[in-house]
Backbone atoms as SQL, in Angstrom:
CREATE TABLE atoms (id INTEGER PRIMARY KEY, chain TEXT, resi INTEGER, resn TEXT, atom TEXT, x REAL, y REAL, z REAL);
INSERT INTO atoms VALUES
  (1, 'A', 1, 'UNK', 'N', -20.414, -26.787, -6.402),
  (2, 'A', 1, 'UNK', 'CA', -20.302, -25.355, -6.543),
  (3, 'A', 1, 'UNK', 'C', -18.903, -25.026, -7.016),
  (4, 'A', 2, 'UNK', 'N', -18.673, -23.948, -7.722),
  (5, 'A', 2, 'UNK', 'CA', -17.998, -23.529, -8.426),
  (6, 'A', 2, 'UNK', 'C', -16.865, -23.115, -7.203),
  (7, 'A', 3, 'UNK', 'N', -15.343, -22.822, -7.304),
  (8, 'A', 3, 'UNK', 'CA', -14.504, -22.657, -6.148),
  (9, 'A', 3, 'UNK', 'C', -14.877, -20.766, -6.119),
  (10, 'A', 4, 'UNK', 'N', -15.040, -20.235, -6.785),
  (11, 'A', 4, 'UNK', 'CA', -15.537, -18.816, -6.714),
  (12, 'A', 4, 'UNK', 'C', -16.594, -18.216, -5.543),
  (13, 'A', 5, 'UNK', 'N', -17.598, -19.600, -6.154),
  (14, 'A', 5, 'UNK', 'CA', -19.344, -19.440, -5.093),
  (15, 'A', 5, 'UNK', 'C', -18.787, -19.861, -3.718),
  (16, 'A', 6, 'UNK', 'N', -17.953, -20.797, -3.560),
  (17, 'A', 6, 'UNK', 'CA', -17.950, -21.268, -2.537),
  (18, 'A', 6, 'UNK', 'C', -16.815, -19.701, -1.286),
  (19, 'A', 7, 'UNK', 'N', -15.916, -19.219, -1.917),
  (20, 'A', 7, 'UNK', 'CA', -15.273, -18.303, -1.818),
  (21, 'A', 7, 'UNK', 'C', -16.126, -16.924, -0.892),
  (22, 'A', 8, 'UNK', 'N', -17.580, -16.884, -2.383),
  (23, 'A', 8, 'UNK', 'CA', -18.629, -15.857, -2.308),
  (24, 'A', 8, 'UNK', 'C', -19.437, -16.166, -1.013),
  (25, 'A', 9, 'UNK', 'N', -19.562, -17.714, -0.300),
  (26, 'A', 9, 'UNK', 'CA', -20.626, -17.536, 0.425),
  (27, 'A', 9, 'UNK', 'C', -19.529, -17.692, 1.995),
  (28, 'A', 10, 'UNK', 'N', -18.314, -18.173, 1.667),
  (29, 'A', 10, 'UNK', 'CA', -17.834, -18.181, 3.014),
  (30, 'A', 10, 'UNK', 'C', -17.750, -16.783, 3.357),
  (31, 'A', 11, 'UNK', 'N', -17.350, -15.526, 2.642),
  (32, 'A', 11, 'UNK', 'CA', -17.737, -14.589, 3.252),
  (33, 'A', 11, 'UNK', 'C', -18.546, -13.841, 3.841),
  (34, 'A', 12, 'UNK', 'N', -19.699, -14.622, 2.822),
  (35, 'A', 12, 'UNK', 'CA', -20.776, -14.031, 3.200),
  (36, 'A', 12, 'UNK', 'C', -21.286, -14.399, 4.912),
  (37, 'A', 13, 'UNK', 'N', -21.062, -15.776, 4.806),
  (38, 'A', 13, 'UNK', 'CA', -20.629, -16.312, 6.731),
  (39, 'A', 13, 'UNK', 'C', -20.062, -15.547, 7.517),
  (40, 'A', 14, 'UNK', 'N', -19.137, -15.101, 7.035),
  (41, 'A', 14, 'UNK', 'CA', -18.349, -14.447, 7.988),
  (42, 'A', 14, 'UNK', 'C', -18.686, -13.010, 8.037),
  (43, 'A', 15, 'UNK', 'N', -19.567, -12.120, 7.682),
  (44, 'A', 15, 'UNK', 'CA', -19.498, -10.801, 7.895),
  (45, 'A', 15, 'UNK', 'C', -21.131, -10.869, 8.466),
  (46, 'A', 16, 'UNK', 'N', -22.375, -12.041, 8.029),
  (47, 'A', 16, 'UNK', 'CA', -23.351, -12.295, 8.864),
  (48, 'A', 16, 'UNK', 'C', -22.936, -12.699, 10.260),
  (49, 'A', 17, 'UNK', 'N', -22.121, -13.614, 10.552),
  (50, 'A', 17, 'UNK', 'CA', -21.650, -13.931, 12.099),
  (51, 'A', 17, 'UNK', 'C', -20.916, -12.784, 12.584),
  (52, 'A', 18, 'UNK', 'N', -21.021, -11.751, 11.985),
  (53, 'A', 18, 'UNK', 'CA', -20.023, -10.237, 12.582),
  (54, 'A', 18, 'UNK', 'C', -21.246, -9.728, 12.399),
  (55, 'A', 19, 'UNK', 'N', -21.761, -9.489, 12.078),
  (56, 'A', 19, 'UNK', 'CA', -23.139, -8.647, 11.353),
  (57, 'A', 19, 'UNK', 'C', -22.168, -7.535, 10.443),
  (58, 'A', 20, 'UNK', 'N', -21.688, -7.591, 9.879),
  (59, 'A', 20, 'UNK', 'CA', -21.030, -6.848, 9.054),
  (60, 'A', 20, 'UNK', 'C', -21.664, -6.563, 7.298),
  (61, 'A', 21, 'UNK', 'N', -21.599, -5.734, 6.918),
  (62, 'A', 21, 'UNK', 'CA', -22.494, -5.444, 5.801),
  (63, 'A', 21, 'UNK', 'C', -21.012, -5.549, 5.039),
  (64, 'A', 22, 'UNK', 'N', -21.006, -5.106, 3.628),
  (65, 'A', 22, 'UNK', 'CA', -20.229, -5.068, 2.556),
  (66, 'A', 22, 'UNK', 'C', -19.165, -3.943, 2.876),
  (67, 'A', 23, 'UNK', 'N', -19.658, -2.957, 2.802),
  (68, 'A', 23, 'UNK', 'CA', -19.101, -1.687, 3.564),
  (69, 'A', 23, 'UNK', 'C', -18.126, -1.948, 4.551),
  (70, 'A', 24, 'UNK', 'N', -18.789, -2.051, 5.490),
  (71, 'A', 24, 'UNK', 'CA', -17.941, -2.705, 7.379),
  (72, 'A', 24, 'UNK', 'C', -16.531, -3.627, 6.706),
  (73, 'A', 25, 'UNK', 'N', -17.276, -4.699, 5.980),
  (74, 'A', 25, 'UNK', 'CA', -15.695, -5.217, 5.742),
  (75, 'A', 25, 'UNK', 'C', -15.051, -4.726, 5.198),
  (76, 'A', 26, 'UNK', 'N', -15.003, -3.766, 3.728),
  (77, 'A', 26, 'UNK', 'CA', -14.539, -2.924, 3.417),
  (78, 'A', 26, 'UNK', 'C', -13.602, -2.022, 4.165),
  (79, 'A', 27, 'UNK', 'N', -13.864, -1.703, 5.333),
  (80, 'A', 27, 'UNK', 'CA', -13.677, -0.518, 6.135),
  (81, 'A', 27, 'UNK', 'C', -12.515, -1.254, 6.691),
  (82, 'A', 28, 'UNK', 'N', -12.797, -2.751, 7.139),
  (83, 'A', 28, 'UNK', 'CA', -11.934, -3.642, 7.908),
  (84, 'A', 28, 'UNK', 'C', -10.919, -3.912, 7.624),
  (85, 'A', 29, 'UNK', 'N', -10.919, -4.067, 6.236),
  (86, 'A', 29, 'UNK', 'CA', -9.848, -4.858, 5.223),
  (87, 'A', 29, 'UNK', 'C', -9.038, -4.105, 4.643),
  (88, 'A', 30, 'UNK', 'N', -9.285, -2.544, 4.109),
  (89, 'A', 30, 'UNK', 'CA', -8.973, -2.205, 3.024),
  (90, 'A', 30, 'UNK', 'C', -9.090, -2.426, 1.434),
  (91, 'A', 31, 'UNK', 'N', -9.934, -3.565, 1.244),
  (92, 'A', 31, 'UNK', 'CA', -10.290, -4.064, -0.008),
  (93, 'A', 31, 'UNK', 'C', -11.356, -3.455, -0.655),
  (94, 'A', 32, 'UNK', 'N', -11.197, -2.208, -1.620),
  (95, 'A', 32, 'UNK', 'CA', -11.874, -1.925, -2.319),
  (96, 'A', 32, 'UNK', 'C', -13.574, -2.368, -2.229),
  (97, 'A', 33, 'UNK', 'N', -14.867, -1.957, -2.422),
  (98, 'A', 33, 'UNK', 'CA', -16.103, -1.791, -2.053),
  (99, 'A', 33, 'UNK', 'C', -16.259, -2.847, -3.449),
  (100, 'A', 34, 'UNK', 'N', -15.931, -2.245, -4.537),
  (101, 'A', 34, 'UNK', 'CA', -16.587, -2.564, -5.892),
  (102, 'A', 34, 'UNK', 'C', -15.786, -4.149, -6.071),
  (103, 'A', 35, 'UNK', 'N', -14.581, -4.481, -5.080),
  (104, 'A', 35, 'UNK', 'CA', -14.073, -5.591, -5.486),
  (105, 'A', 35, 'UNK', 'C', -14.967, -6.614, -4.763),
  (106, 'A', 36, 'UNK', 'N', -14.836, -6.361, -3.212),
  (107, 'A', 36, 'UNK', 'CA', -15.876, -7.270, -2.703),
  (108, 'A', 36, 'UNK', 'C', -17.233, -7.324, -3.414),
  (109, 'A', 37, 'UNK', 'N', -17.630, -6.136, -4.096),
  (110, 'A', 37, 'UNK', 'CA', -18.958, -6.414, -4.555),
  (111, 'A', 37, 'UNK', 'C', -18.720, -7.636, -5.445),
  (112, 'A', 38, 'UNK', 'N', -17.898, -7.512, -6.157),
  (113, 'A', 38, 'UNK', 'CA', -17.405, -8.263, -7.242),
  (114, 'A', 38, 'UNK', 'C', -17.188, -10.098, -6.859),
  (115, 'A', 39, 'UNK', 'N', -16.414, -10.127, -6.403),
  (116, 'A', 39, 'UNK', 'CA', -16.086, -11.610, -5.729),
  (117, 'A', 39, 'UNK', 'C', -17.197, -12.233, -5.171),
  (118, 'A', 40, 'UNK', 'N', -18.059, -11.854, -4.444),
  (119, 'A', 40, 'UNK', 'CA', -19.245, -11.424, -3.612),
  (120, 'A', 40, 'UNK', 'C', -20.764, -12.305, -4.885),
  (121, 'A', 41, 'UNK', 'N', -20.448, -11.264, -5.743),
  (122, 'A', 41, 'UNK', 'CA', -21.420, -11.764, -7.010),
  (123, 'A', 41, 'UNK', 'C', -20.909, -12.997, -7.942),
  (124, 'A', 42, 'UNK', 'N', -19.891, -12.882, -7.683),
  (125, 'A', 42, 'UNK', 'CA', -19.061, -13.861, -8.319),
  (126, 'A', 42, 'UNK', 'C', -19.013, -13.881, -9.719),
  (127, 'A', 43, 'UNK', 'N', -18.599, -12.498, -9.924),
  (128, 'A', 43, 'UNK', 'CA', -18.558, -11.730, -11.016),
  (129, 'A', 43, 'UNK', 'C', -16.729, -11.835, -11.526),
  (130, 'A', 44, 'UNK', 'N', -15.931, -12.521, -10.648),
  (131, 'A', 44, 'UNK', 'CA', -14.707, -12.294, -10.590),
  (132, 'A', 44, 'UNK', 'C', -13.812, -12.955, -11.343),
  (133, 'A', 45, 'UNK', 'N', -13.070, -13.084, -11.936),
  (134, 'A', 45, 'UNK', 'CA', -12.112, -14.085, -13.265),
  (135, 'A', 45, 'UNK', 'C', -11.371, -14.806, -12.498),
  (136, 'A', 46, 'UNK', 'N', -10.576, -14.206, -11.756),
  (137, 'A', 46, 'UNK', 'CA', -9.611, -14.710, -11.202),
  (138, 'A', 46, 'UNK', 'C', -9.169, -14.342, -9.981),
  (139, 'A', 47, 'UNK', 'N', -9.163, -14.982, -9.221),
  (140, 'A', 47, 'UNK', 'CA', -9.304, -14.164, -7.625),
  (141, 'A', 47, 'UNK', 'C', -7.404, -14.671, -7.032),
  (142, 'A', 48, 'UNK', 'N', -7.164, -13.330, -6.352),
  (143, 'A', 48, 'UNK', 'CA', -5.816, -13.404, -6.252),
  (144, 'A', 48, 'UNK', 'C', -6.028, -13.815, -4.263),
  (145, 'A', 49, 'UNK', 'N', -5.320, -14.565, -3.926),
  (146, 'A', 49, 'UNK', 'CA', -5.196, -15.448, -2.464),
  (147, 'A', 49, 'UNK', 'C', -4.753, -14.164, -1.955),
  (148, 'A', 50, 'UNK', 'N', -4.233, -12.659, -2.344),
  (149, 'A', 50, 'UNK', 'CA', -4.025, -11.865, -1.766),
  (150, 'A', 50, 'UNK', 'C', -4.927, -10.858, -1.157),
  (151, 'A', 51, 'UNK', 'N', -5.899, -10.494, -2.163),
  (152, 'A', 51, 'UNK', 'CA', -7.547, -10.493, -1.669),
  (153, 'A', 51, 'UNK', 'C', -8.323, -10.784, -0.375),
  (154, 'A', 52, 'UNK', 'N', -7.830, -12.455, -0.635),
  (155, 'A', 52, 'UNK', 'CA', -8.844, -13.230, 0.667),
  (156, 'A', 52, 'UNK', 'C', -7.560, -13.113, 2.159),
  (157, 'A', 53, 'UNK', 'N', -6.310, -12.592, 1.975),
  (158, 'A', 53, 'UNK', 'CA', -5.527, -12.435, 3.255),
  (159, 'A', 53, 'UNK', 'C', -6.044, -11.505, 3.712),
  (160, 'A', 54, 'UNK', 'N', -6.368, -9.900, 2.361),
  (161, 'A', 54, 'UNK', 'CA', -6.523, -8.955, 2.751),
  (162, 'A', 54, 'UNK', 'C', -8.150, -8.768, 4.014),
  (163, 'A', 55, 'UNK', 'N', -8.672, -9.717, 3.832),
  (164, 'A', 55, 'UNK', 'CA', -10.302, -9.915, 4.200),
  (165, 'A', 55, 'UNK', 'C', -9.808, -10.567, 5.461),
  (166, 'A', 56, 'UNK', 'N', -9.107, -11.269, 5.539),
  (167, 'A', 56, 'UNK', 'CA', -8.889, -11.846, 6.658),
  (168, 'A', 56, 'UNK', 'C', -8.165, -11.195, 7.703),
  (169, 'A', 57, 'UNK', 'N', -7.505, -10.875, 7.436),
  (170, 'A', 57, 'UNK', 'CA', -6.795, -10.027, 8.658),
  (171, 'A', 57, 'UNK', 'C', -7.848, -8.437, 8.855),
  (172, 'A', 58, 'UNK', 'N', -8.605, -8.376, 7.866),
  (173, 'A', 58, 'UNK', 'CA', -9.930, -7.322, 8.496),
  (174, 'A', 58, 'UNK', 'C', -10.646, -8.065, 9.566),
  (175, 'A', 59, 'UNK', 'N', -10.769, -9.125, 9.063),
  (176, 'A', 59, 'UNK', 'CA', -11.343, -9.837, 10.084),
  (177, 'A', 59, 'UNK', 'C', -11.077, -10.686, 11.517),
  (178, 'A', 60, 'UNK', 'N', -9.752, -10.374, 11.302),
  (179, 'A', 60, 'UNK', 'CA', -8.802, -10.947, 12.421),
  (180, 'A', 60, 'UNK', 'C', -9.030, -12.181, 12.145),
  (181, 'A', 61, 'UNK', 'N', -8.822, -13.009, 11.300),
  (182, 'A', 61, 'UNK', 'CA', -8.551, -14.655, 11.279),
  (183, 'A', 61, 'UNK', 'C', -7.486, -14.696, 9.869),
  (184, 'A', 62, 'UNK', 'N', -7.496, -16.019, 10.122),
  (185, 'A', 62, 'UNK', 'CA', -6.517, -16.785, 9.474),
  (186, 'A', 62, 'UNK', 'C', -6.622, -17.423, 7.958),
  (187, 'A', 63, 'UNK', 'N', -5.782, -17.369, 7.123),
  (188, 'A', 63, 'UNK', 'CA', -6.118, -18.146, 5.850),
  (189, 'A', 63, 'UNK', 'C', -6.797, -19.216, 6.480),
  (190, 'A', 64, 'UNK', 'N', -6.568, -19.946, 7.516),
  (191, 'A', 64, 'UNK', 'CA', -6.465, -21.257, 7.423),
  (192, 'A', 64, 'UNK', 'C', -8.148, -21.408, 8.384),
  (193, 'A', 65, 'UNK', 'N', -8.359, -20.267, 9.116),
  (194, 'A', 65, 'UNK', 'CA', -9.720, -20.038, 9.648),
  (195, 'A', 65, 'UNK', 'C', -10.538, -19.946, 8.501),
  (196, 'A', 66, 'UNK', 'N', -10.478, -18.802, 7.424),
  (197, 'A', 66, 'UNK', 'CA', -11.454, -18.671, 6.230),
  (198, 'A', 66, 'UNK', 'C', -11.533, -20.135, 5.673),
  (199, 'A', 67, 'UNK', 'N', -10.589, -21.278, 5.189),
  (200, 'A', 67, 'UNK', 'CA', -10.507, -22.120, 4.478),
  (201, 'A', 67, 'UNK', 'C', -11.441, -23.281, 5.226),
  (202, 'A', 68, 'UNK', 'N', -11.594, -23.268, 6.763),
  (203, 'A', 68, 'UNK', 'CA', -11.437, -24.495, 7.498),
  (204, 'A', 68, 'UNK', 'C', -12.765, -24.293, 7.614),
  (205, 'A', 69, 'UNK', 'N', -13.890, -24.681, 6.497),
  (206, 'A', 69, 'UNK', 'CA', -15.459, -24.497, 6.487),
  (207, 'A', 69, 'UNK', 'C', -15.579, -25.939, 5.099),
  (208, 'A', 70, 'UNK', 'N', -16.958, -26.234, 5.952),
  (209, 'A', 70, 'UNK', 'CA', -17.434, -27.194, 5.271),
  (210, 'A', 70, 'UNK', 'C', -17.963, -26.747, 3.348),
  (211, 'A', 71, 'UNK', 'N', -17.669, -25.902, 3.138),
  (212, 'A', 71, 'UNK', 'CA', -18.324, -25.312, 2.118),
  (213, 'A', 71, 'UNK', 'C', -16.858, -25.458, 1.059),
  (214, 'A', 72, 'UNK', 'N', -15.408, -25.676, 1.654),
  (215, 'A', 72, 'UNK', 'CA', -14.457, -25.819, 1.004),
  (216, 'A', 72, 'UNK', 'C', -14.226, -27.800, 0.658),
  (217, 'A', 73, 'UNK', 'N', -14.892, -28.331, 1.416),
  (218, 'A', 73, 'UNK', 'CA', -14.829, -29.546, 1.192),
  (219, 'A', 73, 'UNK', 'C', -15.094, -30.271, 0.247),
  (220, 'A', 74, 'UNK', 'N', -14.046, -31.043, -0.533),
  (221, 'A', 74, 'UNK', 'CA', -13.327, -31.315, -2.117),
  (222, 'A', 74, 'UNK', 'C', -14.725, -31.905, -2.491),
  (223, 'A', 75, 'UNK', 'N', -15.964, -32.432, -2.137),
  (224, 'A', 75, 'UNK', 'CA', -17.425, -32.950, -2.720),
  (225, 'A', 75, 'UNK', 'C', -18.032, -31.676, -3.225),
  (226, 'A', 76, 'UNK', 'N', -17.680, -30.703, -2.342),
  (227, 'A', 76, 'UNK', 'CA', -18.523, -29.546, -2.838),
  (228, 'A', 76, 'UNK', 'C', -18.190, -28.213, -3.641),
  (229, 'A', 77, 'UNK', 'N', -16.800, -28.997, -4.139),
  (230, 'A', 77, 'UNK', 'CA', -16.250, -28.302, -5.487),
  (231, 'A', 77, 'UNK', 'C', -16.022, -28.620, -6.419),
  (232, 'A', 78, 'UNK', 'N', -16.803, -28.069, -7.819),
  (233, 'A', 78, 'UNK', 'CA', -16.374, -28.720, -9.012),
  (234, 'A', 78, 'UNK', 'C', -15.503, -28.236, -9.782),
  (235, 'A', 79, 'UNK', 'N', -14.688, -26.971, -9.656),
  (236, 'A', 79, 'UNK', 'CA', -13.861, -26.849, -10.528),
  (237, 'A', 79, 'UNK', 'C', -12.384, -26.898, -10.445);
């Protein structure tokens, strides 16, 4: 998987284990609706690590909490 998809579905983990919809994190983060939509679809060019802090501290965790998922593991990224 592409490092984008993989990006797209750890969040998606993390706002199902909150039950959090698109919105909710939105609300959490401060990150724009249409951006998460964006990253989300993986519609995104270039994703800035400032983004995924901003998501994280909505979420009360850590770069290193978002990163520390089997879905980041170097087999299951090809780009």
């Amino acid at each position: 998987m592409l490092l984008g998809e993989a990006v797209a579905l750890r969040i998606k983990e993390l706002c199902k284990e909150r039950q959090l919809s698109q919105y909710g994190l939105h609300k959490l983060s401060g990150v724009p609706q249409s951006t998460l939509s964006t990253i989300i679809n993986c519609k995104f060019p270039g994703m800035k690590l400032r983004i995924i802090y901003e998501i994280c501290e909505g979420l009360e965790i850590s770069l290193n909490d978002f990163f520390d998922s089997p879905v980041f593991d170097r087999e299951n990224i090809t780009d």
